[in-house]
C-alpha positions as semicolon CSV with decimal commas, in nm:
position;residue;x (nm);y (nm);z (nm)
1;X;11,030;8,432;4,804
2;X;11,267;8,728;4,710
3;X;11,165;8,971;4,448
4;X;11,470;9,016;4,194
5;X;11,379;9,332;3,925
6;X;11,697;9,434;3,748
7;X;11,719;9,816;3,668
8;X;11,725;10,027;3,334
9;X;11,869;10,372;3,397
10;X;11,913;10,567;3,054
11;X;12,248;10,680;2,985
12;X;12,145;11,015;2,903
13;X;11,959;11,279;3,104
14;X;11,549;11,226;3,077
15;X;11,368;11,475;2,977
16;X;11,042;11,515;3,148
17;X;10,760;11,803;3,012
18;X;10,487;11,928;3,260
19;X;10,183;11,948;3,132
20;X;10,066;12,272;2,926
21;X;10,026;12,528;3,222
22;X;10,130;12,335;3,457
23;X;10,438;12,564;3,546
24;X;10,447;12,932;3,543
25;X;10,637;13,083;3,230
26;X;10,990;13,220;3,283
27;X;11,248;13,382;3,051
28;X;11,466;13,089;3,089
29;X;11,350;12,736;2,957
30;X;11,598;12,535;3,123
31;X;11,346;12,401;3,407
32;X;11,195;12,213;3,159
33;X;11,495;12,036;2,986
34;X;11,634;11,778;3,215
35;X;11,498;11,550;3,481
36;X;11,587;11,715;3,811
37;X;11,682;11,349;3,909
38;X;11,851;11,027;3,809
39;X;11,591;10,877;3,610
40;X;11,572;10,492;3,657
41;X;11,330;10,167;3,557
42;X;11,276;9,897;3,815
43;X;11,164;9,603;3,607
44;X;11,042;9,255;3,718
45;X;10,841;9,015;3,531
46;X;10,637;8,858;3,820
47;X;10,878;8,558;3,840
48;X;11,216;8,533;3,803
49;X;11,217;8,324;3,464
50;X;10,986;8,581;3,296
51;X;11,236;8,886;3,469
52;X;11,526;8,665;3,254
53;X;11,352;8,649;2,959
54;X;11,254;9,061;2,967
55;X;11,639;9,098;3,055
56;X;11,725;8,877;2,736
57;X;11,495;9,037;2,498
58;X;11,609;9,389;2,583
59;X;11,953;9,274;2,531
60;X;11,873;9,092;2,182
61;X;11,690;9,452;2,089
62;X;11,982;9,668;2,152
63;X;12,169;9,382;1,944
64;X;11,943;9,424;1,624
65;X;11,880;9,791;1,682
66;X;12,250;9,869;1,749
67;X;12,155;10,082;2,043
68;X;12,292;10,111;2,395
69;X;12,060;10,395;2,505
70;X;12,054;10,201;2,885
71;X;12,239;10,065;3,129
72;X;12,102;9,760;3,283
73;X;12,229;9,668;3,583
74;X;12,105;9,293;3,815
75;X;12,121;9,472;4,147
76;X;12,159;9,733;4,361
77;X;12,531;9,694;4,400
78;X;12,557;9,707;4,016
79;X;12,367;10,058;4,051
80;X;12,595;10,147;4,285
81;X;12,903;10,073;4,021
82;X;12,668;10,285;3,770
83;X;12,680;10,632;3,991
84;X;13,029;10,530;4,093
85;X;13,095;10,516;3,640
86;X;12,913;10,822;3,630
87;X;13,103;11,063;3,883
């Protein structure tokens, strides 16, 4: 039985914070602004009807909410398309 997750991978750069002192403190602040990696979701629902449904309600909230703040992509050839988008 194949495991099928389908992928959420924000369209903007995460933003990750260390914990308090977790870093030492430098003029610059910039180390702490952006993720210094793509930032991605692997999602599955245990089987694939529950996956479907997860993949149908996230598309029905971005419907009510009006917000596209993901991509979601079915596979890793459509997260391949995604970096291709991005470059």
């Amino acid at each position: 039985r194949k495991v099928q997750p389908f992928y959420l991978v924000p369209k903007r750069r995460y933003v990750y914070l260390p914990p308090p002192n977790f870093r030492e403190k430098k003029l610059s602040d910039v180390h702490r602004k952006s993720s210094p990696f793509v930032s991605m979701w692997f999602v599955w629902g245990g089987t694939k009807e529950r996956t479907e449904l997860l993949i149908k309600g996230y598309k029905e909230w971005e419907k009510k909410n009006n917000k596209c703040t993901c991509d979601l992509a079915r596979g890793k050839s459509a997260l391949r398309d995604l970096r291709r988008k991005q470059k």
